[in-house]
C-alpha angles and dihedrals in degrees: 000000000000107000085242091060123104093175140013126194127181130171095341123178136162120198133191133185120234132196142195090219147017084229089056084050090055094048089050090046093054106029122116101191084069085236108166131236106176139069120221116240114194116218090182133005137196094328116171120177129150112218107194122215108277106015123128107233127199109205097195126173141114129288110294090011086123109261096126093045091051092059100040079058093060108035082057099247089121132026127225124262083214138343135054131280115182112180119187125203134026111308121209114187138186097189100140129015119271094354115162086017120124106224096200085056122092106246083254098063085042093058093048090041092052083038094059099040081056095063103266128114127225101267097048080050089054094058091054102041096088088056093048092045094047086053104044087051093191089138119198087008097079085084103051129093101270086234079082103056127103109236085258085063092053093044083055103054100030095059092042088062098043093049099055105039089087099238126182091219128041116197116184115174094191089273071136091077098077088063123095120248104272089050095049082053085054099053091043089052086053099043089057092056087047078057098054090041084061095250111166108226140191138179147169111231145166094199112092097184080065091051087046094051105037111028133058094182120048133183112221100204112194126173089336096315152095110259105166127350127183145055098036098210092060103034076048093057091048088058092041088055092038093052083055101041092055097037073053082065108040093047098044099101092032084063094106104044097085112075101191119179106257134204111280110176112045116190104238126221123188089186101074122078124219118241137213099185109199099190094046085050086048092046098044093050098100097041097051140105144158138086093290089238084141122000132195102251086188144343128207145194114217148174130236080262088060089238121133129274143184099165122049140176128252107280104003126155120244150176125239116209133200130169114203137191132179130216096183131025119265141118118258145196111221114201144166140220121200105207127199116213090273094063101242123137113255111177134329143158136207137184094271092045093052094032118359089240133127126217108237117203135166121231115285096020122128122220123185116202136193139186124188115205135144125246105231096186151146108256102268138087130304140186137201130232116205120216122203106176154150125207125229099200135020094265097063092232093125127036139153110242118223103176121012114166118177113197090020086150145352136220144184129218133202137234122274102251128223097019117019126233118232096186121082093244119026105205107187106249126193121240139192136197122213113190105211119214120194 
């Protein structure tokens, strides 16, 4: 293996039999004419990948597409049916909770004990315990058997160790997702140190504003196999769209169980034009999904002079312009996404969100619709995500997308004068001052 390697995969495959019946296991088992009674499921078949010392790697796919398995393979929990897996460095893994932890142990012996398997003796632990602890914040539990702990406490620990125990490889298998908000921070603050450190990391995630953030390689599992490696922003944005493409299928028929209240009197205003914009139709193309039941003709940034825009101040206040028509009839929630460069989604609004309402419209009729909000950003590019969509049920969780347009417009903002903002959204906060006199 290459010295910039961390992990080199070739031809890997993990096979398990399956059978219809314990009673099918136990013919296989005796019999002598070697007649088979299984069927082979591969987990995982002929998957090759190089992950190179210090890179930051997604692992992305559904549910049972193999990322678990992959991991448990090199961090050693399972073992290969063929091909060849080198790993070079120390690996530390959370890939289920509390595991390797001995639950009739206090949080402290299990530290020193994961500290020790992983290669370090009792003293080198000692000088790390207090940084561990700190981190975990489980207070007075540190000192109570694990079996007591909630799964957050697990998360906690687990990770704390994990994460000081200096490994060369840091496998997390979203065992993150059971912590509450301010820990998951934490763990993000930390991962990016192990970053800088040159700490080569992996982890499974369904978050692909994390992908997008983090990582600038990503693994797309499907079915066992690899279906797309490389650059992780834009393998991130395929699963995204296919995502949405198949949730589109499953909910089609399912389009007319969800009665929402829609808007009833429209102001009317005989002043505005509607727009089929040809070269936003041609531009978006690439960028754009959906049934086509009503479709964005044209979308605008405006002023509060209603004249277009493409650079604002901090903080100014615009107007956000779409033009819909539909082909079918059919009620719709029309949204927006305000993405940084790095394609994350910022802020953004919608009907539903402002006033759980859909629009309703009969085939052929034409709708313009504004929002006026502020952009209260850092100085840097942006860029807008339409969202043409109807809900299946009442949460919003599932919805068949009818129009749904990445990179519909840009837009620049200025810098905060006369002090400048170094976090992404300012929000205006109140203060107060108390002298103290002793």
């Amino acid at each position: 293996m290459a010295e910039d390697l961390a992990i080199e995969v070739a031809h890997l495959s993990k096979v398990y039999k399956i059978y219809n019946s314990p009673v099918d296991r136990l013919k296989e088992a005796i019999n002598l004419s070697g007649k088979r009674y299984s069927k082979d499921f591969y987990a995982l078949n002929n998957l090759s990948f190089q992950i190179k010392k210090g890179e930051t790697v997604g692992i992305i796919g559904k549910n049972g597409a193999g990322k678990s398995t992959l991991l448990k393979i090199i961090t050693g929990v399972l073992t290969p049916t063929t091909g060849m897996i080198t790993v070079s460095g120390r690996i530390a893994s959370l890939l289920e909770l509390g595991a390797g932890f001995n639950p009739e142990m206090t949080g402290i012996e299990n530290i020193y004990m994961n500290g020790m398997i992983t290669g370090y003796n009792k003293e080198e632990m000692g000088t790390k315990l207090n940084d561990i602890i700190a981190f975990a914040d489980i207070g007075d539990f540190i000192n109570q058997p694990v079996k007591l702990y909630s799964s957050g406490m697990f998360a906690r620990l687990a990770f704390a160790v994990n994460a000081f125990i200096e490994p060369d490889i840091l496998i997390v298998d979203e065992a993150l997702s059971v912590g509450d908000a301010a820990f998951q921070a934490k763990c993000i603050t930390r991962m990016r140190y192990m970053m800088k450190l040159g700490v080569t990391i992996l982890f499974v995630t369904h978050d692909m504003s994390v992908v997008k953030n983090f990582c600038k390689k990503c693994l797309y599992l499907q079915n066992g196999s690899i279906k797309l490696q490389g650059n992780a922003e834009e393998i991130a944005d395929i699963y995204l769209r296919e995502i949405r493409d198949e949730m589109n299928g499953l909910n089609q028929n399912s389009e007319k169980n969800v009665s929402l209240e829609s808007f009833k009197d429209i102001e009317k205003n005989d002043k505005l034009d509607f727009k089929i914009d040809d070269a936003f139709k041609k531009r978006v193309e690439l960028f754009r999904q959906g049934n086509g039941k009503v479709k964005t003709t044209a979308f605008e940034i405006l002023n509060m002079d209603e004249k277009p825009i493409f650079e604002a101040d901090f903080n100014q206040q615009i107007i956000l312009r779409f033009y819909l028509k539909f082909y079918e009839e059919t009620e719709v929630g029309v949204a927006y996404h305000i993405r940084d460069d790095k394609n994350l989604e910022i802020i953004g609004s919608g009907l539903r969100l402002e006033s759980n309402k859909l629009l309703s419209g009969k085939i052929n009729e034409k709708y313009i619709v504004d929002f006026i909000t502020r952009v209260p950003l850092t100085e840097g590019n942006y860029n807008f995500t339409i969202v043409l969509s109807k809900p299946v049920d009442k949460t919003g969780d599932a919805a068949i997308f009818y129009d749904f347009i990445e990179n519909a417009q840009t837009i620049k903002i200025n810098r905060r004068k006369p002090v400048r903002i170094w976090d992404k959204v300012y929000l205006p906060v109140e203060y107060k001052i108390y002298p103290v006199n002793e």
